[in-house]
N, C-alpha and C positions, 0 to 999 in steps of 0.2 A: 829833307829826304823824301821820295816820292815812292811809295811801291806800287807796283805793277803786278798784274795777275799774270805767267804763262802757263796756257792751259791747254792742254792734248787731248780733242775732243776726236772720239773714236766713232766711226760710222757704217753702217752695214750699208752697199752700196751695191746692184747690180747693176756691172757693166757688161755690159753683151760683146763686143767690139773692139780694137784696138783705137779706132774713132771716140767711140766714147768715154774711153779712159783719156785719150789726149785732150778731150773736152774739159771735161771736170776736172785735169791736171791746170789745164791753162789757165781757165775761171779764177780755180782756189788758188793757184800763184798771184792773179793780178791782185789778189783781195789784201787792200791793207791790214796790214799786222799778221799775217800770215811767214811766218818763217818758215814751214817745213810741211811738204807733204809727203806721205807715204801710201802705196796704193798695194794690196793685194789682190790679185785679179781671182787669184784659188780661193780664199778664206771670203770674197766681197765685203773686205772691209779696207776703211780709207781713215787713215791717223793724220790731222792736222793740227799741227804744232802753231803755236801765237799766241799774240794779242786783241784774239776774237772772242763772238762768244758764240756757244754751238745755234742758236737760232738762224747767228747771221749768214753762218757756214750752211745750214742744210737750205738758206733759200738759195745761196749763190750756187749749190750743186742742183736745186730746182729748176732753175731757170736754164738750165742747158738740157734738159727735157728728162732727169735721171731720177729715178725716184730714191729717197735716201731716208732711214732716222739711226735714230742716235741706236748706237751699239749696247748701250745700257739697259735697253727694253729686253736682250737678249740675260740680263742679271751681273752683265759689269758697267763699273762707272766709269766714267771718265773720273780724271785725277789732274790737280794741279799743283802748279810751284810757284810757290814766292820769290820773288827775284828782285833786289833793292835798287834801284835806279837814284843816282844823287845830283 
């Protein structure tokens, strides 16, 4: 049996634009292990659901010119699930 980490790494993100949310939407969809994104354009923050981990997450929303860190600087963590793969 094999476990898997999935983990919902939460991000504070300012998007300026309806461009640069469809940016950072596209990115973080092609990213493998990425199941789910979720974007707040009010609150600037971006929940991505997978089999990532938050490093790999904030360079792939770097490199579409956005600047981003992790939502936990703000005093929450991100949080994960065990999930049994066999």
């Amino acid at each position: 049996m094999h476990i898997a980490m999935l983990e919902v790494i939460e991000l504070r993100v300012r998007l300026h634009c309806k461009a640069c949310e469809k940016a950072v939407r596209k990115a973080l969809c092609k990213t493998k292990g990425v199941t789910c994104v979720e974007i707040d354009v009010i609150l600037n923050k971006i929940s991505v659901m997978g089999y990532v981990d938050s490093k790999r997450i904030l360079k792939v929303i770097r490199k579409t010119g956005t600047r981003a860190e992790l939502w936990s600087s703000s005093g929450l963590l991100p949080y994960k699930f065990s999930l049994y793969h066999s």
